[in-house]
C-alpha positions, 0 to 999 in steps of 0.5 A: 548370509546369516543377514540375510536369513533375518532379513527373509524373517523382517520382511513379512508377518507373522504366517497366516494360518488357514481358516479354523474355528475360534478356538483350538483344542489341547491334549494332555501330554508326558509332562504337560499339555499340547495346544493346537491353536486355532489360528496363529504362526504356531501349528502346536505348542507345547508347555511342560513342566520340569521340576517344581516350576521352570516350564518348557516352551516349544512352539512348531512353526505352520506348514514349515516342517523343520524335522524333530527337535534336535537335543538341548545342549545347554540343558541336556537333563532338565529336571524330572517333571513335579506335581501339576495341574490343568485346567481350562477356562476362558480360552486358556488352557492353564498349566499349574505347578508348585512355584509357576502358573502357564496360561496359553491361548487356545485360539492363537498359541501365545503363552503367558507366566503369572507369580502366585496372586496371578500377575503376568511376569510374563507374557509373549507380546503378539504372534510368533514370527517365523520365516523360512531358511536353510543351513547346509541344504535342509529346511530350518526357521528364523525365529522372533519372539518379543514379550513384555512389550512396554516393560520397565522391569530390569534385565541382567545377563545375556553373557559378557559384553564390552559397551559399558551398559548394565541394564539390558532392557532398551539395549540391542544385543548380539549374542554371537560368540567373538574375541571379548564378547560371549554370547549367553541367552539366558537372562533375569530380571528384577521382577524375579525370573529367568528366561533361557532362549535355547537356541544355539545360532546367532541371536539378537537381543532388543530390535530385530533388525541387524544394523546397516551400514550408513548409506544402504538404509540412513541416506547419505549426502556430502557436497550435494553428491550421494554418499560420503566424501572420502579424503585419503592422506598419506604423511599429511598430504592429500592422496585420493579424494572420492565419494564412497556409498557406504564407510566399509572396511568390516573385514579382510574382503572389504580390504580389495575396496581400499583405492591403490594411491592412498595405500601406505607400506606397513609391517603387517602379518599375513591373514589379516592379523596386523601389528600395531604401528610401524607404517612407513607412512602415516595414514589417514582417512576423513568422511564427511557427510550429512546423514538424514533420518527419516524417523525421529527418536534415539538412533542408534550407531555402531562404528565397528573399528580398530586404530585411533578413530573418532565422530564428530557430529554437527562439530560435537565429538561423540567417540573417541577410541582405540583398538588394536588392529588385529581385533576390531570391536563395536562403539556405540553411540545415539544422537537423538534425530529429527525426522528430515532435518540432517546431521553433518557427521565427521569420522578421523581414522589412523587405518595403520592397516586396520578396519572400519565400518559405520552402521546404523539402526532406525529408533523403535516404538518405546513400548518395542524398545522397553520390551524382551525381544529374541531373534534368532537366525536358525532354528526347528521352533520357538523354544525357551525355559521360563524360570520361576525365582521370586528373586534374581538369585533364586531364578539363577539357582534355577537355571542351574538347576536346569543347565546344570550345577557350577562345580566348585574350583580349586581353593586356589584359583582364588589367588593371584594368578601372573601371565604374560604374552608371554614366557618364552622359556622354562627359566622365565616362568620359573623364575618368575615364580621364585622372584614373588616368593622371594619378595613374599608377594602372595602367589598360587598360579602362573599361566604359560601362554601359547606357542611353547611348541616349535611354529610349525607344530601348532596343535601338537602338544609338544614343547620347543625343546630347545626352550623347553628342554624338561617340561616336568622338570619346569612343572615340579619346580612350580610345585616345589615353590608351593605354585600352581601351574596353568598351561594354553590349550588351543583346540587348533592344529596344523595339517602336518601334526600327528595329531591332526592326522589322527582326529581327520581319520576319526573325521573329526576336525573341520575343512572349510579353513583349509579348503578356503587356503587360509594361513595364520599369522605365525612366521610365513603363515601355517594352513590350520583349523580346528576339532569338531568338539560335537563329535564324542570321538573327536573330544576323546582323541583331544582329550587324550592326546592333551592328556599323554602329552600335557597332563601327564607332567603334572599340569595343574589347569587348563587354558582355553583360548580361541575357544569361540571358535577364532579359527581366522580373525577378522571374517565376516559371518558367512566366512567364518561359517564355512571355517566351523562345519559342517559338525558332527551334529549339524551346520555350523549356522544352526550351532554357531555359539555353542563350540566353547561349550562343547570344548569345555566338555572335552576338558571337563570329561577327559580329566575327571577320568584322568584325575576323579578326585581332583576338581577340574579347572578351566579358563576359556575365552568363550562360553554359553549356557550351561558352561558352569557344569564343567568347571570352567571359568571366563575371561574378557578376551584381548581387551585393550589397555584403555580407560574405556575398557576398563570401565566396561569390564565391570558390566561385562562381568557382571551380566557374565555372572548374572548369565549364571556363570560365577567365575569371571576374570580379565586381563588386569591392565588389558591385553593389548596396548598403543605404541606409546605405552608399548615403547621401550622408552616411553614418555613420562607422562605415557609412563605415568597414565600406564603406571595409574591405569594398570594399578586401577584395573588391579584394585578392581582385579583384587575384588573380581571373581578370579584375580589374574594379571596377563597382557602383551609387553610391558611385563605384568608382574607386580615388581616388573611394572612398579618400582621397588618403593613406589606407591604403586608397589606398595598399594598393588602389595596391599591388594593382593595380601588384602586378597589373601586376608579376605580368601575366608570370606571369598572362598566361603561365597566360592563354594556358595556358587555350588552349594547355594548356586549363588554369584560372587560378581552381584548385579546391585538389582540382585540385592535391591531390585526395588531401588530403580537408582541402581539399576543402570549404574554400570561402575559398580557392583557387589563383591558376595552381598557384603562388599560395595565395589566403586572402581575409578575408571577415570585417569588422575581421577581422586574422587568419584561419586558414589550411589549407596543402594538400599535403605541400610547403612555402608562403612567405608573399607579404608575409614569407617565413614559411615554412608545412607543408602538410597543416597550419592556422596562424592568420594576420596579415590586417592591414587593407592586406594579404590572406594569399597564399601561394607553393609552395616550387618556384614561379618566377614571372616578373614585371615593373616597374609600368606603366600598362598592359600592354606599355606597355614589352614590352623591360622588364627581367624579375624571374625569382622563385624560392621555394626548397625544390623544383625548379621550372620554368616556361614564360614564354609571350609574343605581341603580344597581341591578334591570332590570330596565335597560332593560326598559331604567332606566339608565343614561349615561355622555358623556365625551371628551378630546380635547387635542389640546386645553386640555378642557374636556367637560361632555355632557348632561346627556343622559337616564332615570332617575333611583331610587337613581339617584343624581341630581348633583354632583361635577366633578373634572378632573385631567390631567396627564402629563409625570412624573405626575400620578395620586395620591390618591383619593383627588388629582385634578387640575379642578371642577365644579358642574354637574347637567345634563348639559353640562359643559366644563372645561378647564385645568389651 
């Protein structure tokens, strides 16, 4: 339904205004000014100012009355207005403020952003198009405004997505919160400013135009009939033969189409939710047909898909992929066309009781494609935050200044984590804990995954005592080996729980689920649904019922799953609209992405008055804008276990953490995994590429914001999936205690999330937004602004080519082979070591392996220095759990490198003193040279003792 809202919007222009004057008039308002344009789709816009320069843009659509502007979500408290100035001239009324200049035309409305020598940044490229639609019976707008039409700036952000592309412009984006993608409008660019879309319901990013499927727009033909040629097999053999409109089976309703001959008996859960393999007999569907354009330029595809499937076109493969069934994805491909002249188009599926669909989108005018184009379905006006910057990590500040500050973690959610799907009793988790310390494999989380509780007790909060006989006990015994403990909260519950009961009497848990009849994947399938997290009382019964029962035994971190919301999988929009509202504060189409912000809140509020002086720790599964202010963090959701996923995990996160949320995480070695790997008794050589892709995805786990092992069976931990002795295990070891060694530096870039607002993951635009060579390269990225991370993403791959931005030079991590910037070199990869790289003029403190964080806080520190630059570095330390830091309980060293002369001087230790604080400690500095790495943790050229004094050493 949701389509067709945007549909309305497409097909008529902008609203035409009636006759006026040629130009509008302005008034003065709190903050600002209000323009009532003299024509144009807009009856009133207002631009106001928020403190030294973000401008708020509010546009109210004509003859369309929408209501008051409901409350922004991901900017509640915008900053207090600064010092401003107006003034008209040459038919723009122009808003002046201390670091941004508006300019809006009085005759039409349109709004444009210029930097201090008064060139456009920004501007809104033509009329704002409204149409009319509805949610839940009252009158709304779809909403589409493009600007910078015909850019060619670079564009980071928009949240986390899984099509291996870094740089958004020319892109099309779907922000609509799903399994693995989140759905963030809010983006940077390279020209140094930030754009917040704030609006809460599905948005598109780039073209306008939701994509069709292959037959309702593109035509198609096959054997000189309409549409394509469907052939069904089962075992091989020929079952149905017939020609099919449109390739759709999108979702579980489309299921019905699925013709009664060709249908296979397979294992298969109820709702939707499917296993993996195990058909009785073997599907397979191919489609044949000839798609004819009727345009010519790039266009662009989607196979929407989970099994093995793969395109052909004109005999070429184009795609080749896997997903598991229960969680099908896009995969997109362009095939430059010509106007009238067909493509023979060939799609080989395995079903094994999965889903597919083949859409399409039309190519754009260049100048549209290279432009920033936001549409959303639902909304009361236009509204957006332009954010002034001068630099992509100064605009980020000032989204964080606007949405809200990212709150420090916990020291040691910088660890290593270990997961699994999942431990099934007390003895497991504990035990896994005591087998890392045991091998003396640093540790400081373990995670325990969902359903610990009885199966028809979801949402409960109460352990399986069968399995669970003394949940404190478990917990204390995690804490007594020094570890921390992290636990799966859904915000879902069965209709039989208590504490269902309690939220459906405060009218704060949703209906649609149940009155749709829909039943999970659990055993014989549950009737289930989720709180209304919009309801203040609903997220103080949450809180609260999780508090008495989950928090109370000492529960260290939260686990949001599902946090979407995923309430059934594998709907289609309109249904799981139904399932998510109404909620407390409207339709659930007018807030379809902002339910993961909303639930963090829950957690973030409830326990910051259950434990004040203990820093909240979340990890959900989705987010929005404004997520970083309670304490939360993200993951890429239930990737699968594939080369290609891996790949994109490294643009997901990075545009995740240019979305203004540091802290990102994924499942090393991906979650869900094919029969062949999944096997008891694998071949050798699945064994070999399974072995390989998870110790990859691990080298690149190690420089990821949070470093976390998790998926479905085999089992991840480290002396589980390699063997005692192997390779593997020793490059694995080295990673995490690399990890451990470097926690100085990484807790250091932490803390700068909060103290600088700054990025751990680092887009190579947020470094060097002048060199054009990086800004598409979607494998690599910067690890805090000193490390230079290449991950191989490629199996058996033992070199890859690397790009090395910037004018400066780079030394190799591993051999101190010294780099150009601005130039490419083709790298040694072998199978224990991931290229990584350090900018000459880097110092990067670090410390001696332990297992865990500040397991010795008074441990002598290794003062890296990569000569060629100066450098300097702010070593920030504090006792690393508590908000003491928020009232100045912290410490920061102040370190130089004057590389003329090759002193390094430590300054006066600067701050607070905090609890645990060593008073002195042995500083060791190591210089490295061309040809001369770094070594191992004992390795140093120079020392002296550092009691808070400024202390110079000089290089021998």
């Amino acid at each position: 339904m949701n389509r067709v809202f945007i549909a309305a919007l497409l097909t008529g222009s902008a609203i035409a205004a009636p006759a006026a004057a040629q130009t509008g008039g302005f008034q003065k308002i709190a903050g600002g000014v209000a323009v009532t344009p003299a024509s144009g789709p807009s009856s009133r816009v207002e631009v106001t100012v928020h403190g030294d320069g973000i401008i708020h843009v509010v546009a109210t659509p004509r003859d369309m009355p929408t209501g008051p502007l409901a409350p922004s979500l991901m900017a509640p408290n915008p900053p207090a207005t600064g010092r401003f100035t107006v003034r008209e001239q040459n038919g723009y009324v122009t808003v002046s403020a201390a670091k941004s200049t508006a300019q809006v035309a009085l005759a039409t409305g349109e709004v444009r952003f210029l930097d201090a020598a008064g060139n456009v940044l920004l501007n809104e490229a033509g009329a704002t198009t409204f149409g009319r639609t509805t949610a839940d019976g009252k009158p709304f707008v779809t909403v589409s405004q493009q600007f910078n039409r015909g850019t060619d700036e670079g564009i980071y952000g928009l949240g986390q997505h899984q099509n291996a592309y870094m740089d958004n412009l020319g892109e099309d984006v779907e922000l609509a919160q799903h399994n693995m993608d989140i759905g963030v409008p809010f983006l940077v660019s390279t020209k140094g400013y930030g754009l917040l879309w704030d609006n809460n319901s599905i948005t598109r990013f780039g073209n306008p135009k939701p994509y069709q499927l292959v037959g309702e727009g593109m035509k198609v033909t096959s054997g000189g009939k309409p549409g394509w040629r469907a052939q069904y097999f089962l075992d091989g053999k020929p079952a149905v033969t017939r020609q099919e409109a449109t390739i759709n089976y999108q979702y579980i309703k489309d299921q019905a189409n699925w013709p009664e001959a060709a249908k296979a008996k397979t294992e298969a859960a109820t709702g939707g939710q499917n296993t993996a393999g195990n058909a009785v007999q073997k599907q397979t569907v191919i489609w044949t047909g000839d798609v004819m354009p009727t345009s010519t330029g790039a266009h662009r595809f989607q196979l929407y898909g989970s099994s093995y499937f793969k395109v052909f076109v004109d005999g070429k493969e184009v795609l080749n992929r896997w997903r598991q069934n229960w969680n099908p994805w896009y995969a997109n491909f362009d095939l430059p066309m010509t106007a009238g002249k067909a493509a023979s188009v060939r799609i080989e599926w395995e079903p094994n009781a999965g889903y597919i669909a083949l859409l399409h989108s039309d190519p754009l005018p260049a100048p549209d494609r290279k432009s920033i184009w936001f549409t959303s379905e639902v909304g009361q006006a236009k509204n957006y935050w332009f954010v002034p910057g001068g630099s992509i990590d100064a605009a980020i500040a000032g989204y964080r200044q606007l949405t809200g500050k990212a709150e420090m973690m916990p020291k040691w959610a910088y660890g290593f984590w270990q997961s699994r799907q999942r431990y099934e009793n007390a003895d497991e988790l504990t035990g896994v804990v005591a087998k890392y310390r045991e091998l003396k494999i640093p540790l400081d989380n373990i995670v325990l995954d969902w359903r610990y509780w009885r199966d028809d007790d979801w949402g409960s909060h109460r352990f399986d005592p069968t399995r669970f006989a003394d949940p404190k006990a478990m917990v204390d015994k995690v804490h007594a080996d020094d570890a921390h403990f992290m636990i799966s909260v859904w915000p879902k519950f069965y209709p039989t729980t208590d504490t269902y009961k309690e939220l459906n009497a405060a009218s704060a848990v949703y209906q649609g689920n149940l009155k749709l009849g829909n039943k999970d994947w659990v055993g014989p399938g549950y009737a289930n649904t989720f709180y209304d997290p919009y309801s203040p009382e609903g997220r103080r019964i949450f809180w609260k019922q999780v508090e008495d029962r989950i928090a109370k035994l000492g529960t260290d971190a939260w686990w949001a799953d599902a946090s979407e919301p995923d309430m059934h999988s594998n709907q289609s929009i309109a249904e799981r609209v139904i399932t998510m509202g109404p909620t407390a504060i409207g339709p659930a189409t007018q807030y379809f992405n902002s339910y993961p912000l909303m639930n963090a809140r829950s957690f973030y509020d409830g326990w910051t008055a259950f434990k004040p002086d203990v820093r909240p720790f979340l990890l959900t599964r989705s987010g929005f804008g404004g997520l970083q202010r309670y304490g939360a963090a993200i993951w890429s959701g239930d990737v699968a276990s594939r080369w290609f996923d891996l790949k994109a995990q490294i643009s997901g996160g990075v545009n995740a953490s240019m979305s203004g949320i540091p802290n990102w995480t994924h499942d090393i070695g991906g979650f869900a995994l094919e029969d062949r790997f999944a096997s008891k008794t694998p071949s050798a050589a699945d064994l070999a590429e399974w072995r390989e892709l998870n110790l990859r995805w691990f080298q690149f786990g190690a420089f990821s914001p949070l470093f976390r092992s998790h998926g479905e069976f085999p089992y991840r931990e480290i002396y589980e999936i390699s063997p005692e002795g192997s390779p593997m295990r020793a490059s694995m070891v080295w990673y995490n205690e690399l990890r451990y060694r470097l926690m100085p530096y990484i807790y250091t870039v932490g803390a700068d999330t909060y103290n600088k607002d700054g990025s751990i993951m680092r887009a190579l635009a947020a470094d060097f937004p002048q060199d054009t060579g990086a800004r598409k390269l979607n494998d690599e990225y910067m690890f805090g602004d000193a490390f230079l991370v290449a991950p191989v993403t490629e199996y058996q791959a033992r070199q890859r080519r690397v790009y090395f931005p910037g004018t400066g030079r780079w030394y190799d991590f591993s051999t101190g082979q010294v780099y150009q910037g601005g130039r490419s070199a083709t790298i040694a990869a072998p199978f224990e070591r991931m290229p990584l790289f350090v900018r000459a003029g880097a110092i990067v403190p670090m410390g001696p392996v332990t297992q865990f964080v500040d397991q010795d806080r008074a441990a002598p520190l290794t003062i890296t220095v990569y000569t060629g630059a100066d450098g300097q570095f702010s070593l920030y330390e504090d006792d690393g759990t508590s908000e003491q830091y928020k009232k100045g309980a912290f410490t920061r060293i102040p370190i130089r490198y004057d590389d003329r002369t090759g002193t390094v001087t430590l300054g006066a230790r600067e701050g607070k003193a905090w609890a645990g604080m060593p008073a002195s400690r042995q500083i060791r500095v190591r210089w490295i040279s061309e040809g001369k790495p770094v070594g191992d943790a004992n390795v140093f050229d120079a020392q002296a003792t550092y009691s808070g004094k400024a202390v110079t050493i000089a290089r021998k």
